[in-house]
OpenMM code with the backbone's topology and positions (N, CA, C; nanometers):
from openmm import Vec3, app, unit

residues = "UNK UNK UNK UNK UNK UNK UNK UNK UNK UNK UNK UNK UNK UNK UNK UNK UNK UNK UNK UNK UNK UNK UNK UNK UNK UNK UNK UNK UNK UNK UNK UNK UNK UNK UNK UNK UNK UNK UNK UNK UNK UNK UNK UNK UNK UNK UNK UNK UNK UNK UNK UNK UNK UNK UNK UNK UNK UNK UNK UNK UNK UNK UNK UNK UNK UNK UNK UNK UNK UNK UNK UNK UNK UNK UNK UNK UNK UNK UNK UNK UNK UNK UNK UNK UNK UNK UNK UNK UNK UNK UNK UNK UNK UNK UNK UNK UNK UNK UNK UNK UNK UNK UNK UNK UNK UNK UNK UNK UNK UNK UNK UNK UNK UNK UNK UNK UNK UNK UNK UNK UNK UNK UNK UNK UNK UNK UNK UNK UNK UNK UNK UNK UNK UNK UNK UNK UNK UNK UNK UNK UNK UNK UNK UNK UNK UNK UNK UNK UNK UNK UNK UNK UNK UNK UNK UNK UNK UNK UNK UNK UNK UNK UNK UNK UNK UNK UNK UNK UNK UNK UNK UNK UNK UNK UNK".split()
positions = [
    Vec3(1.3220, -3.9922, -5.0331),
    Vec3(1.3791, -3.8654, -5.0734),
    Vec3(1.2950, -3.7540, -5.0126),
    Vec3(1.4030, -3.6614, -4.9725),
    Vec3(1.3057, -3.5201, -4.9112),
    Vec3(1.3922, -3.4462, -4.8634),
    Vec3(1.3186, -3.3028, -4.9134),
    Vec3(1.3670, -3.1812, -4.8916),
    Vec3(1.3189, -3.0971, -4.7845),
    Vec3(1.3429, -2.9399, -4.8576),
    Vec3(1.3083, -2.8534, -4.7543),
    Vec3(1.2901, -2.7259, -4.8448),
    Vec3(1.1990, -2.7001, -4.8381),
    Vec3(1.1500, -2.5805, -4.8857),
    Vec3(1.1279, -2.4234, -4.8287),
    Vec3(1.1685, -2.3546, -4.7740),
    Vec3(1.1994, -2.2380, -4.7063),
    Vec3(1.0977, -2.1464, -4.7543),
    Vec3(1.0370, -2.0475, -4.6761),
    Vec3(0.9359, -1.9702, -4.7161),
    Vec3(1.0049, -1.8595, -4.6284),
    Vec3(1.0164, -1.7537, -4.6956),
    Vec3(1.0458, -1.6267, -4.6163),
    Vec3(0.9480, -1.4912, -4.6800),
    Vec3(0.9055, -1.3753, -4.5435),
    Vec3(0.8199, -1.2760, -4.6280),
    Vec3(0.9120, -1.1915, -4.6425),
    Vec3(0.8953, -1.1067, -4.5384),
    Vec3(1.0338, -1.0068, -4.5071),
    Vec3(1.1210, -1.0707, -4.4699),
    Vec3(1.2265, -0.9869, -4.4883),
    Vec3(1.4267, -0.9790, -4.4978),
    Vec3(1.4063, -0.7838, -4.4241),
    Vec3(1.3808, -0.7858, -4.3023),
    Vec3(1.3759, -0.6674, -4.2074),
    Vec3(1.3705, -0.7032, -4.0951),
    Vec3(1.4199, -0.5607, -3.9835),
    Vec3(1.3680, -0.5904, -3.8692),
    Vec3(1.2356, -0.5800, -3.8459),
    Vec3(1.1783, -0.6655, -3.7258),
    Vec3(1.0416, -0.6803, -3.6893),
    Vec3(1.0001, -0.5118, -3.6510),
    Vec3(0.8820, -0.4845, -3.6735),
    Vec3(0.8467, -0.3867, -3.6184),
    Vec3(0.8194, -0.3115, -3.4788),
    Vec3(0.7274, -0.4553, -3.4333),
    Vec3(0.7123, -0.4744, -3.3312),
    Vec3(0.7814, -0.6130, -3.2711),
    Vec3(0.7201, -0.6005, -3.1083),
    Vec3(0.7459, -0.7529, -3.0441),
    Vec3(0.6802, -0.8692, -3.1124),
    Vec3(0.5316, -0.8058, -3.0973),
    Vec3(0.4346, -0.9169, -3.1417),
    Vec3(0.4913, -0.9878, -3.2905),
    Vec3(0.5195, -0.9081, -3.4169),
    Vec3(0.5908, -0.9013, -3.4869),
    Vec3(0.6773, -1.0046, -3.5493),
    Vec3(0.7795, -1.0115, -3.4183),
    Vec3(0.9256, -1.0596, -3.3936),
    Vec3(0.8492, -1.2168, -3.3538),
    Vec3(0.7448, -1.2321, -3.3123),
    Vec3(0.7046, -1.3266, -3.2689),
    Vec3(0.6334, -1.4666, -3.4027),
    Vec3(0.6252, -1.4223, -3.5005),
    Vec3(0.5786, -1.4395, -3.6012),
    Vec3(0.7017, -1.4685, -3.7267),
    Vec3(0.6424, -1.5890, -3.8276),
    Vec3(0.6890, -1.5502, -3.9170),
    Vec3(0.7384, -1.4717, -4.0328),
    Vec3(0.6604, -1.3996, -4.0574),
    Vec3(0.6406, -1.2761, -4.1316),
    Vec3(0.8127, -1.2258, -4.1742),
    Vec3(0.8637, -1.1909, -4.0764),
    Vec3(1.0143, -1.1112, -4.0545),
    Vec3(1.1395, -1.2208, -4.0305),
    Vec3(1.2217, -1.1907, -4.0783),
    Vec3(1.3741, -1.2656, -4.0543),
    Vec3(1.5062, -1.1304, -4.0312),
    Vec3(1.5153, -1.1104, -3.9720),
    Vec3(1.6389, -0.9969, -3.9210),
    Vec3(1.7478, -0.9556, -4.0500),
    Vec3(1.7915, -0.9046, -4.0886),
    Vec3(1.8377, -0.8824, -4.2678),
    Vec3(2.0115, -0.9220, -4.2060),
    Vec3(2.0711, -0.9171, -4.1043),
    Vec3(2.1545, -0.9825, -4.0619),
    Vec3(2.1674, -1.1356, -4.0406),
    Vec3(2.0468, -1.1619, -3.9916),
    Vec3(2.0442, -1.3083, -3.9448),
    Vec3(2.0188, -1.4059, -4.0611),
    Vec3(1.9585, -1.3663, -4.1711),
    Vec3(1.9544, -1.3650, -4.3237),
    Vec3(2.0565, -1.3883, -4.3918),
    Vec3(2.1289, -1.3114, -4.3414),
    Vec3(2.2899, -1.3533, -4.4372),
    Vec3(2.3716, -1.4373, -4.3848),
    Vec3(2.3396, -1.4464, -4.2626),
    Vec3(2.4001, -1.5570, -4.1991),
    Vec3(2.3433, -1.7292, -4.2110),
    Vec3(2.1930, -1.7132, -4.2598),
    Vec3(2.1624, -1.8076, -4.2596),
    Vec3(2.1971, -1.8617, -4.4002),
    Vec3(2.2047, -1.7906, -4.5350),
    Vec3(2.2600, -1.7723, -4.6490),
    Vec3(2.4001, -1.8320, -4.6856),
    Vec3(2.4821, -1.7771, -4.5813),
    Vec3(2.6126, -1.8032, -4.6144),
    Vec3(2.5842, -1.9874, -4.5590),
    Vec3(2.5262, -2.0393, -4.4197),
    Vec3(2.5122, -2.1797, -4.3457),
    Vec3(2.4689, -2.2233, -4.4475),
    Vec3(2.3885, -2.2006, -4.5518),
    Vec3(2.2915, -2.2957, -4.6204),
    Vec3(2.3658, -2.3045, -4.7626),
    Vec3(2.4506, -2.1987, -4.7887),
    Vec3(2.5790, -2.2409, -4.9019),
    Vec3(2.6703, -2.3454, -4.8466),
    Vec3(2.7076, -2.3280, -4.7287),
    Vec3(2.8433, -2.4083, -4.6816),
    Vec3(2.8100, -2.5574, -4.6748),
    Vec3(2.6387, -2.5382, -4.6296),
    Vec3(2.6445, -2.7165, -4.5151),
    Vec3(2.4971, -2.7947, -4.6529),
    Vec3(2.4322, -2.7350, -4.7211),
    Vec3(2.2962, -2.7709, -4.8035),
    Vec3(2.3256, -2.7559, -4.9398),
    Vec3(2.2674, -2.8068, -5.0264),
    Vec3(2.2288, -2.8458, -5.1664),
    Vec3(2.1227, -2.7674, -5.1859),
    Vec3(2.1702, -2.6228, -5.1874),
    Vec3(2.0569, -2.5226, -5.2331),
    Vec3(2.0609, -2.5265, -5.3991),
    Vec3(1.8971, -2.5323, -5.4007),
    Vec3(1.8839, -2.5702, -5.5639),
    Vec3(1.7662, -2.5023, -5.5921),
    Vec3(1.7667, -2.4308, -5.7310),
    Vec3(1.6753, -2.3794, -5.7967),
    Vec3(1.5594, -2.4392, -5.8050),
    Vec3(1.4281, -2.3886, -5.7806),
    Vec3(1.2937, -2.4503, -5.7555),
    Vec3(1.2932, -2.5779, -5.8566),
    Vec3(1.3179, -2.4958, -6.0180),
    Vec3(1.2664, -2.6031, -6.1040),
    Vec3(1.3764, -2.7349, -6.0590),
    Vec3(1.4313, -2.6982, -6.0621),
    Vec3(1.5551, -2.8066, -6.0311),
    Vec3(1.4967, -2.8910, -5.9185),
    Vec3(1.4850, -2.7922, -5.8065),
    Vec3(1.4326, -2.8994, -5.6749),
    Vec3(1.3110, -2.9973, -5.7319),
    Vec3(1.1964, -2.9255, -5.8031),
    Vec3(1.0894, -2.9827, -5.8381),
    Vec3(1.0921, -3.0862, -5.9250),
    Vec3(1.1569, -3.0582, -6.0252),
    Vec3(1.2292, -3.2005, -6.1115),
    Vec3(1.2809, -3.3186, -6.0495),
    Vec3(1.3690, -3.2472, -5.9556),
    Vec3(1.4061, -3.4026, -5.9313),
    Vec3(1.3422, -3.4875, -5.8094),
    Vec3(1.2400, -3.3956, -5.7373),
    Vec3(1.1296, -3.4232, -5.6428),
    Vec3(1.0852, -3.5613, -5.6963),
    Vec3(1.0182, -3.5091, -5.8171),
    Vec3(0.9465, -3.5628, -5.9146),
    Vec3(1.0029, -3.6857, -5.9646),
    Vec3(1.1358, -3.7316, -5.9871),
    Vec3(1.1804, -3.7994, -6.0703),
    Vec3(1.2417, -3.8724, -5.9283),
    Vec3(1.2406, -3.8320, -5.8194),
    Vec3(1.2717, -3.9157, -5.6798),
    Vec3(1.4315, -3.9490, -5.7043),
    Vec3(1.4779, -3.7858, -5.7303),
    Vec3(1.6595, -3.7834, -5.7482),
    Vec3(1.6922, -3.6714, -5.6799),
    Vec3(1.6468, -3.6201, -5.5644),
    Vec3(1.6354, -3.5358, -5.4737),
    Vec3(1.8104, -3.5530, -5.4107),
    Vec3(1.8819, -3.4680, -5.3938),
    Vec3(2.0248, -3.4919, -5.3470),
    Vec3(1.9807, -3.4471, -5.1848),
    Vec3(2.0843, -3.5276, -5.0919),
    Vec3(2.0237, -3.4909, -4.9724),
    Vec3(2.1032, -3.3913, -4.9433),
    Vec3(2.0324, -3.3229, -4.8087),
    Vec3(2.0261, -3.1525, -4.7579),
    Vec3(2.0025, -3.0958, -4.8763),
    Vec3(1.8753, -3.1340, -4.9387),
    Vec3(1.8136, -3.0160, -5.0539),
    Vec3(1.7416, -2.9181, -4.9977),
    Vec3(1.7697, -2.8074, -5.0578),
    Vec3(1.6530, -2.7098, -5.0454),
    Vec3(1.6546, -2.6029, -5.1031),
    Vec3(1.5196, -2.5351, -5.1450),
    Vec3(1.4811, -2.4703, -5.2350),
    Vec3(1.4538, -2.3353, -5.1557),
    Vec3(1.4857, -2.2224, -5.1860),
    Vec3(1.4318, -2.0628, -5.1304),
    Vec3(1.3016, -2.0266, -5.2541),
    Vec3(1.2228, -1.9896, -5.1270),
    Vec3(1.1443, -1.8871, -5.1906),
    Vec3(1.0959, -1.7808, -5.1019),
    Vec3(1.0501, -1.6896, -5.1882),
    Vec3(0.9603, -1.5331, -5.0698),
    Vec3(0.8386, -1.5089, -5.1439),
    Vec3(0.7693, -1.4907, -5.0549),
    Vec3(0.6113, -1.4622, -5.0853),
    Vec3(0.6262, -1.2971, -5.0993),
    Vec3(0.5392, -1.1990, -5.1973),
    Vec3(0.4952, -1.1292, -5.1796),
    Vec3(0.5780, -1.0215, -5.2592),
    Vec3(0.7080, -1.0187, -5.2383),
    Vec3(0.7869, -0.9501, -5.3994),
    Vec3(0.7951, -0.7902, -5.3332),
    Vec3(0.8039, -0.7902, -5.1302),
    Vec3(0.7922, -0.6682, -5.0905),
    Vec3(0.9131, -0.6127, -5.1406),
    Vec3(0.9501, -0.4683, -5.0873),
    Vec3(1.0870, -0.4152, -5.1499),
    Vec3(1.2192, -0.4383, -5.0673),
    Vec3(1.1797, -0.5047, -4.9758),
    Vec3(1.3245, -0.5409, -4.8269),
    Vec3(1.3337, -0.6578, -4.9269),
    Vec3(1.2788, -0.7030, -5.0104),
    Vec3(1.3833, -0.8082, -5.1232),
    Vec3(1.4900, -0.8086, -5.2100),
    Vec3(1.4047, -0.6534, -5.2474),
    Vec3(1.5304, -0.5948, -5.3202),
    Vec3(1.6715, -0.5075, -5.2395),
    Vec3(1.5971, -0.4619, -5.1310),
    Vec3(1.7067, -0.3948, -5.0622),
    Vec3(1.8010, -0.4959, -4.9704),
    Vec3(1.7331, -0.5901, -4.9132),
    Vec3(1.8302, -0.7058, -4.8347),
    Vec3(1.8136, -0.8234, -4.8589),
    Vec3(1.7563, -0.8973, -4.9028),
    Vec3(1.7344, -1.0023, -4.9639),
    Vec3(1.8640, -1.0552, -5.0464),
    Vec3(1.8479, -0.9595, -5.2066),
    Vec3(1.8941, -1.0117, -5.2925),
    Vec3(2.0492, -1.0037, -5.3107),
    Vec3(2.1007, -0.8634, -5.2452),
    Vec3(2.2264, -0.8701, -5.1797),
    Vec3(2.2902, -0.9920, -5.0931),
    Vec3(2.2013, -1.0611, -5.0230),
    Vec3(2.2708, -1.1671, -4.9599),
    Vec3(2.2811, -1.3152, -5.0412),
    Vec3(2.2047, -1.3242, -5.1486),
    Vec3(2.1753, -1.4202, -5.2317),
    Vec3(2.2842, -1.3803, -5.3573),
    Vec3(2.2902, -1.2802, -5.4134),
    Vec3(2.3599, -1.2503, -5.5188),
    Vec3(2.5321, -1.2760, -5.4521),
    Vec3(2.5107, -1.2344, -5.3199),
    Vec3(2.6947, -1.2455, -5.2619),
    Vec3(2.7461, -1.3969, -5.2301),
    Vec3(2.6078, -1.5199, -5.2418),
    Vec3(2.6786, -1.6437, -5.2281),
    Vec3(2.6474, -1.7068, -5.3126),
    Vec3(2.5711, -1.6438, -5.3875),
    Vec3(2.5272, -1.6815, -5.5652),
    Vec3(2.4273, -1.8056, -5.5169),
    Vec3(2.3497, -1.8088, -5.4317),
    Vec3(2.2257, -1.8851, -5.4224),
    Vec3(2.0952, -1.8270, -5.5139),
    Vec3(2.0277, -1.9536, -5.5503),
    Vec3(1.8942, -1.9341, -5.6404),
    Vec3(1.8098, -1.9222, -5.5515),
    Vec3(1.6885, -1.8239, -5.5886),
    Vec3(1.5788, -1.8122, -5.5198),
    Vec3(1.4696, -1.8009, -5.6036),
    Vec3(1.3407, -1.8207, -5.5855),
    Vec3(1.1910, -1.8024, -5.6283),
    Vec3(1.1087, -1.6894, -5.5460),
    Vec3(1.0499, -1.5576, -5.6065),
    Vec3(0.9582, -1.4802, -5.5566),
    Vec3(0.8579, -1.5289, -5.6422),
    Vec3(0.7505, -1.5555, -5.5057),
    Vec3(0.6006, -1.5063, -5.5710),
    Vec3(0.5950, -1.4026, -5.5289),
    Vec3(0.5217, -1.3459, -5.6828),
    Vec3(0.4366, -1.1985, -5.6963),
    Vec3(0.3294, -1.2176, -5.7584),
    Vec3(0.2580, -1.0947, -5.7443),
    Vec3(0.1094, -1.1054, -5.7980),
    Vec3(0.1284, -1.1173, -5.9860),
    Vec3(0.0897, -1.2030, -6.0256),
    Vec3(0.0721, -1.2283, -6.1497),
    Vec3(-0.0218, -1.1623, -6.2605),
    Vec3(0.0299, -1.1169, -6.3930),
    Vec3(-0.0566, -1.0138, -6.4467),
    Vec3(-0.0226, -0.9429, -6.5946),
    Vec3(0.1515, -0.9311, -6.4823),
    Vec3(0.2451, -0.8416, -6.6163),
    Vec3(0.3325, -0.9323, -6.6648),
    Vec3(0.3722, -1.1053, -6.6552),
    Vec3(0.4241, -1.1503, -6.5882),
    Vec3(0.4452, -1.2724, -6.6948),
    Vec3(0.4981, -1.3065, -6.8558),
    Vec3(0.4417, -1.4223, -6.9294),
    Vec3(0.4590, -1.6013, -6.9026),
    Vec3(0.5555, -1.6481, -6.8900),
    Vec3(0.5208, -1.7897, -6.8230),
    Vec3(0.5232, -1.7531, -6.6767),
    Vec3(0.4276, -1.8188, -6.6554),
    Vec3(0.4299, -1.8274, -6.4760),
    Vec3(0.4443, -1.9508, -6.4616),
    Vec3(0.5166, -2.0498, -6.3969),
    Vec3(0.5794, -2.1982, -6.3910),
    Vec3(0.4578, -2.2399, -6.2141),
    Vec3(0.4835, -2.1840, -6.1525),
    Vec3(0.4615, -2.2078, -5.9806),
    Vec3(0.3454, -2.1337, -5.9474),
    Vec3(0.2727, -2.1603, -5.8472),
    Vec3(0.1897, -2.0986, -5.8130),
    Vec3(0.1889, -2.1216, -5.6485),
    Vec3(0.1890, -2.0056, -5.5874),
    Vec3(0.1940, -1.9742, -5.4132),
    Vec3(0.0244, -2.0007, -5.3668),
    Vec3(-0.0382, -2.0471, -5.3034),
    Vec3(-0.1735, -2.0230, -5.2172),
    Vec3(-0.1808, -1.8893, -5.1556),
    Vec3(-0.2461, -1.8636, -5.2000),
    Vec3(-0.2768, -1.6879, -5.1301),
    Vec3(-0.3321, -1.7486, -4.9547),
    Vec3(-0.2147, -1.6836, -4.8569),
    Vec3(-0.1965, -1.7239, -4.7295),
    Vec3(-0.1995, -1.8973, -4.6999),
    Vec3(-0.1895, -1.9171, -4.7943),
    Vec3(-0.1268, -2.1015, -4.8276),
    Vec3(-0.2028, -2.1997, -4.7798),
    Vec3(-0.3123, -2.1765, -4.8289),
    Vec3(-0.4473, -2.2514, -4.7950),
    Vec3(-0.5239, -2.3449, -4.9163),
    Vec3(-0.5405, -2.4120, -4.9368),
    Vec3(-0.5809, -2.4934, -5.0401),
    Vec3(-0.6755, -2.6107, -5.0192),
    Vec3(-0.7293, -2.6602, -5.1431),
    Vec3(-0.8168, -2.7532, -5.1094),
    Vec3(-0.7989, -2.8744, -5.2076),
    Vec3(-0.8495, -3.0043, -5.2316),
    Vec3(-0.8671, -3.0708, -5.3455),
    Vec3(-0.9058, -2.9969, -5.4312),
    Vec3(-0.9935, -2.9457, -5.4936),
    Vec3(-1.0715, -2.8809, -5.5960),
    Vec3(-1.0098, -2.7519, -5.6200),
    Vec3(-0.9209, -2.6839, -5.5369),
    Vec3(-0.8478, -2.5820, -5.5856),
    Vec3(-0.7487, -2.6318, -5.6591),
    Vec3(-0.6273, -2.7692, -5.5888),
    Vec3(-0.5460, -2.8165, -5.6349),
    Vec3(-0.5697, -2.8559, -5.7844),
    Vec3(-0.6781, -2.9353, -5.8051),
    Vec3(-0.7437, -2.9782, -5.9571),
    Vec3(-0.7083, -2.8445, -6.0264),
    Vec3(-0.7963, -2.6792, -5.9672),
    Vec3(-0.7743, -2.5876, -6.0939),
    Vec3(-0.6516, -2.5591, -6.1422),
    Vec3(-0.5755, -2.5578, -6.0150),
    Vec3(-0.4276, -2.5022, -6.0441),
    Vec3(-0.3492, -2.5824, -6.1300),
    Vec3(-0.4172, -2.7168, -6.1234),
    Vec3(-0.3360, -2.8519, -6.2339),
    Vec3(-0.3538, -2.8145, -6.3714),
    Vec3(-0.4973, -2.7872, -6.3791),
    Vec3(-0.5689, -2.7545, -6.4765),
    Vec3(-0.5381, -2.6688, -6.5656),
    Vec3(-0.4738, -2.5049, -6.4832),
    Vec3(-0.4457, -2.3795, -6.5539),
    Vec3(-0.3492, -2.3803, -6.5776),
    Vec3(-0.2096, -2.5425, -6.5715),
    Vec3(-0.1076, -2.5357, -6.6185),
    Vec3(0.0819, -2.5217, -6.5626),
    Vec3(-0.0020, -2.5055, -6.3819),
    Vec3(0.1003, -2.4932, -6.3332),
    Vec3(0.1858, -2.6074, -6.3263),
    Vec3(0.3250, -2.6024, -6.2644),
    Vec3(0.4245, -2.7066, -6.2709),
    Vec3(0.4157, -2.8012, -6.1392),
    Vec3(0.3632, -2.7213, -6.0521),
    Vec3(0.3748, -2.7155, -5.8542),
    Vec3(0.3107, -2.5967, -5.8643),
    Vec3(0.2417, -2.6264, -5.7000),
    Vec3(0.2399, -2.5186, -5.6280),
    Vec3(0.2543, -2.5344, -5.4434),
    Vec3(0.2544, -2.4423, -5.3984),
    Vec3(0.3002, -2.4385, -5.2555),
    Vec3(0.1928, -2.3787, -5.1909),
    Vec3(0.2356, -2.4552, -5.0413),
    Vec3(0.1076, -2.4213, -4.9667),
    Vec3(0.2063, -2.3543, -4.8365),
    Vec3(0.1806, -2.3393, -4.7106),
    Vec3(0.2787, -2.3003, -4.5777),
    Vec3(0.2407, -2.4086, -4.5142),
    Vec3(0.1957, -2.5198, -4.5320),
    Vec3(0.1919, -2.5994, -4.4862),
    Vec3(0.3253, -2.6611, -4.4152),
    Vec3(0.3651, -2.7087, -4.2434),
    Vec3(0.4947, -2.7247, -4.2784),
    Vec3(0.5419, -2.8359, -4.2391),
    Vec3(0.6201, -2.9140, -4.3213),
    Vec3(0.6508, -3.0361, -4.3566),
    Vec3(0.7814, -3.0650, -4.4585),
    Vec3(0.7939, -3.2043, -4.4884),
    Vec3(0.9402, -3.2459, -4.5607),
    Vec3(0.8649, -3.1904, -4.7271),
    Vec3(0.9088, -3.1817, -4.7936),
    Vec3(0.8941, -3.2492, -4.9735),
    Vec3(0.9007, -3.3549, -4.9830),
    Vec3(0.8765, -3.3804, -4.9680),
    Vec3(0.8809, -3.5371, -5.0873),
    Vec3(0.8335, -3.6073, -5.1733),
    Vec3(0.8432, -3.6965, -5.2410),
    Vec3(0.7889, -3.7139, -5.3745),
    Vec3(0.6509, -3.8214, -5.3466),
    Vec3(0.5929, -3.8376, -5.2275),
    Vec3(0.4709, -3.8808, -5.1582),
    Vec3(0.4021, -3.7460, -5.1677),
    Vec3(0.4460, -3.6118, -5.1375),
    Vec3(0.3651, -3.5108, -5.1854),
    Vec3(0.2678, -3.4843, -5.3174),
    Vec3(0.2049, -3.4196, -5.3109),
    Vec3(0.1312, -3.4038, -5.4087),
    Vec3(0.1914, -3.2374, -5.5189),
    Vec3(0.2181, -3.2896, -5.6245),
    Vec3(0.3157, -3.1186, -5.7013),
    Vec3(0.2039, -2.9825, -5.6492),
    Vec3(0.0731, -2.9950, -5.6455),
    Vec3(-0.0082, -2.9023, -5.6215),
    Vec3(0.0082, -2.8774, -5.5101),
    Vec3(0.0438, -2.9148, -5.3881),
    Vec3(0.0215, -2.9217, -5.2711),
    Vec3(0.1605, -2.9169, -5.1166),
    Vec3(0.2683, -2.8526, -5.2433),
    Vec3(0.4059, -2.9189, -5.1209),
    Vec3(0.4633, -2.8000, -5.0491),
    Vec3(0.4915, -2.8632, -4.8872),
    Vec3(0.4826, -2.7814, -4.7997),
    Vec3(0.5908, -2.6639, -4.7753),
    Vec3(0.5677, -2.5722, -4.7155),
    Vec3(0.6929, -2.4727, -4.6790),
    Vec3(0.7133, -2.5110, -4.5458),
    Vec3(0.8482, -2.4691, -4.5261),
    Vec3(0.9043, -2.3813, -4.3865),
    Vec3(0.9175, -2.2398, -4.3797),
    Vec3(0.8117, -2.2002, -4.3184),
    Vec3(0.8319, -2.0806, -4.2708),
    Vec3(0.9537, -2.0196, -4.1910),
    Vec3(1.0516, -1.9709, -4.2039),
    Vec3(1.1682, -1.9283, -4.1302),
    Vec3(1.0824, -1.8025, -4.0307),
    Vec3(1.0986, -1.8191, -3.9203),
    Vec3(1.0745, -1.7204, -3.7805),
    Vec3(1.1918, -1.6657, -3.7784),
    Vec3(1.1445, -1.5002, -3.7623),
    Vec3(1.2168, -1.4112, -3.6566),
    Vec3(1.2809, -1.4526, -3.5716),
    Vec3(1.2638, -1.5083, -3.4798),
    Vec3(1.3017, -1.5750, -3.3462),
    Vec3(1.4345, -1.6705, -3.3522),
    Vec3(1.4137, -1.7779, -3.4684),
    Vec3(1.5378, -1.8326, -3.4776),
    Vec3(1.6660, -1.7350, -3.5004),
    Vec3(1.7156, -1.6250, -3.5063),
    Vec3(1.7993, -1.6024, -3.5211),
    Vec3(1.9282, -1.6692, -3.6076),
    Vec3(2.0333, -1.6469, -3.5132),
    Vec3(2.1825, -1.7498, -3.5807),
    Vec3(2.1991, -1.8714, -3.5378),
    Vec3(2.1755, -1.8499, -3.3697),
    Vec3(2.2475, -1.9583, -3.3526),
    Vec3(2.1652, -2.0541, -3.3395),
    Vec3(2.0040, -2.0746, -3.3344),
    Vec3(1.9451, -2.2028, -3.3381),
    Vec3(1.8999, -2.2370, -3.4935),
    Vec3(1.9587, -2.1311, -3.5854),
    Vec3(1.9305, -2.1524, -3.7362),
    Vec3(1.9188, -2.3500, -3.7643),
    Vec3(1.9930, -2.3922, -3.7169),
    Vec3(2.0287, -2.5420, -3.7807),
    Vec3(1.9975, -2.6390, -3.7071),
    Vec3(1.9246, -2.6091, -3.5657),
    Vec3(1.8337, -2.6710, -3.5410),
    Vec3(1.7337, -2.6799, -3.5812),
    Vec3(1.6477, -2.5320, -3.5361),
    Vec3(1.5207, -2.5098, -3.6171),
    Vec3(1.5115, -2.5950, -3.7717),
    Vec3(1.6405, -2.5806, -3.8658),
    Vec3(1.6108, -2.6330, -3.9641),
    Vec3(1.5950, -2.7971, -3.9902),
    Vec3(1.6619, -2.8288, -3.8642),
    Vec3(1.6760, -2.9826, -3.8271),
    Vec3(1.5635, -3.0150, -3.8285),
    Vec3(1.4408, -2.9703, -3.7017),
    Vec3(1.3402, -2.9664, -3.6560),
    Vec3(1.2519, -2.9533, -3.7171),
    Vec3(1.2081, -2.8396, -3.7576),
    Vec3(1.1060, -2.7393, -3.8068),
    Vec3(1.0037, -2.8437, -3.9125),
    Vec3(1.0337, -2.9666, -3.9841),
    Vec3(0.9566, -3.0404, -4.0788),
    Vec3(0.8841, -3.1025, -3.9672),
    Vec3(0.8692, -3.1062, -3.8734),
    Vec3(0.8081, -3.1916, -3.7198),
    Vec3(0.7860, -3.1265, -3.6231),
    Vec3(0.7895, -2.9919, -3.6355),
    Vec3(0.7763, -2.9068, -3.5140),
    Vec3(0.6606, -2.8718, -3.4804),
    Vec3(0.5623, -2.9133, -3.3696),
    Vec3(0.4635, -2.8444, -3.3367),
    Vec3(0.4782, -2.7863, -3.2002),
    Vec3(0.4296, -2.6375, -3.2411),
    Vec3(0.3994, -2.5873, -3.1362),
    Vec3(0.3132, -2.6253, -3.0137),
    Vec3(0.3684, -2.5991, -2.8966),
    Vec3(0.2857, -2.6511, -2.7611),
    Vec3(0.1706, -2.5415, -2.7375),
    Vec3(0.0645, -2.5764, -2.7584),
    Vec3(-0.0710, -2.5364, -2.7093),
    Vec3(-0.0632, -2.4682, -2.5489),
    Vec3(-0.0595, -2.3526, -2.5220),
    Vec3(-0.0827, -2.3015, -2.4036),
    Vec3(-0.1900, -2.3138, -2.3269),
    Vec3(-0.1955, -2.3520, -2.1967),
    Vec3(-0.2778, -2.3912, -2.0893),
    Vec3(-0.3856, -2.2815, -2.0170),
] * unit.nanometer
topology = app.Topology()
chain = topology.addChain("A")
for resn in residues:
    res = topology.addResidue(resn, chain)
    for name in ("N", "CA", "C"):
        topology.addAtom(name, app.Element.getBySymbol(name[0]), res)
């Protein structure tokens, strides 16, 4: 069993080139397009949901779970418009504080260790996520399971490759 876990920051255009080159940004067009593909053709499912049944190794295939790091305001302005119009579930991490059950916990720039994983077990979380990028699966560790970062770059039309790909994708090292 295995999924796919989606990590997006911004829902804007890139600022720059360099930018555009990076994960960081997803085009607020190319967003809704990828929104509407991932209603039509995937088993988009609410975190807890995805995580439950991770867990219980009842994962439905083409699963996958949305989330966005960071709770900027192009979430509220393009984001949630494209999610609310195909009625897909999503997960924001935000900074925690004001905030009473917190279920998940994000890696601040998605970096982790054994001994971090232990605290985060410790302080109660359900899962947490790293950008690590890779399948889900229930060989994962709940403290420790990976994202896909969605790139700028993919646009529309290699959306469903990239997503094909992207759990195995390494970049080629320049010469």
């Amino acid at each position: 069993m295995r999924g796919r876990i989606l990590l997006y920051h911004h829902i804007a255009e890139a600022p720059t080139k360099e930018a555009a080159k990076t994960t960081l940004f997803v085009h607020p067009e190319h967003f809704a397009f990828q929104m509407a593909l991932l209603k039509r053709l995937f088993a988009v499912l609410p975190l807890d949901e995805f995580v439950a049944r991770l867990r219980s190794r009842r994962l439905p295939p083409k699963a996958i779970a949305l989330t966005f790091d960071d709770g900027t305001v192009d979430f509220v302005e393009n984001a949630l418009p494209a999610l609310v119009g195909e009625c897909l579930p999503a997960t924001l991490f935000v900074v925690a504080g004001k905030w009473r059950p917190v279920r998940w916990f994000a890696y601040p720039f998605g970096e982790t260790s054994e001994a971090m994983q232990a605290k985060v077990q410790e302080a109660g979380y359900e899962a947490a996520f790293t950008t690590q990028r890779g399948w889900a699966t229930s060989a994962n560790s709940l403290w420790a399971l990976p994202r896909l970062a969605v790139p700028y770059w993919v646009g529309r039309v290699g959306f469903l490759l990239w997503l094909h790909f992207a759990p195995n994708w390494r970049r080629r090292k320049r010469r």
